[in-house]
Phi, psi and omega in degrees: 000151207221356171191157158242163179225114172263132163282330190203138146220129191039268202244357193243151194221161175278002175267033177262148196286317177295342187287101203237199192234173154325300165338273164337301151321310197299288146332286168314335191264298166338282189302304188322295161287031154250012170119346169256107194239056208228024125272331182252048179234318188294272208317308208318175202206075186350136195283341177336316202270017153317328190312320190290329202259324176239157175275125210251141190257129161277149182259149177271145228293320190303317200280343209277343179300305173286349167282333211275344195264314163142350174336151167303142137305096182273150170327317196267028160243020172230131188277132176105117186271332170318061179292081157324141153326302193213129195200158175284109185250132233213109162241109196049222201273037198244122178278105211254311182189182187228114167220185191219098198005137045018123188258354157323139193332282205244012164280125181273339158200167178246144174269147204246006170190137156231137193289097188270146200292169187257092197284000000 
């Protein structure tokens, strides 16, 4: 075999107009060091869009420095009592991590990814 072709991952298909190759990646990275960087800006894909895929819980405003550091979730860093299994934590439009209900006392979840910010 001398190449594959994924047709579909999750929510992206190859008919989707955003849907590129390798090749493409390759470029887009190529032109970026030499300084252009308006290929890889069309690929790249906001974490936002986790929203679509899980159900998202807000975090409270107080909380999100230390959730970003990967801390447990307690009730009081999240708005709202109703805790999906596996779920998006979210401040206002901002994507803070993807975490997961917990039977531990008083942690209501652990995070299974945290988005770290770009300084």
């Amino acid at each position: 075999m001398t190449e594959l072709r994924r047709t579909q991952a999750g929510i992206f298909s190859e008919n989707d107009t955003g849907f590129v190759d390798l090749y493409d990646i390759k470029e887009a990275v190529e032109d970026y060091e030499k300084g252009d960087e308006s290929k890889l800006r069309k690929i790249l894909i906001p974490g936002e869009i986790i929203s679509e895929l899980l159900p998202v819980v807000q975090a409270n405003k107080k909380s999100v420095k230390q959730l970003l550091t990967g801390k447990p979730i307690f009730e009081k860093d999240i708005i709202g009592k109703e805790i999906p299994d596996k779920f998006a934590v979210f401040e206002g439009e901002r994507f803070i991590e993807i975490a997961r209900k917990t039977d531990e006392q008083e942690i209501v979840a652990r995070p299974e990814f945290v988005m770290q910010p770009i300084s």
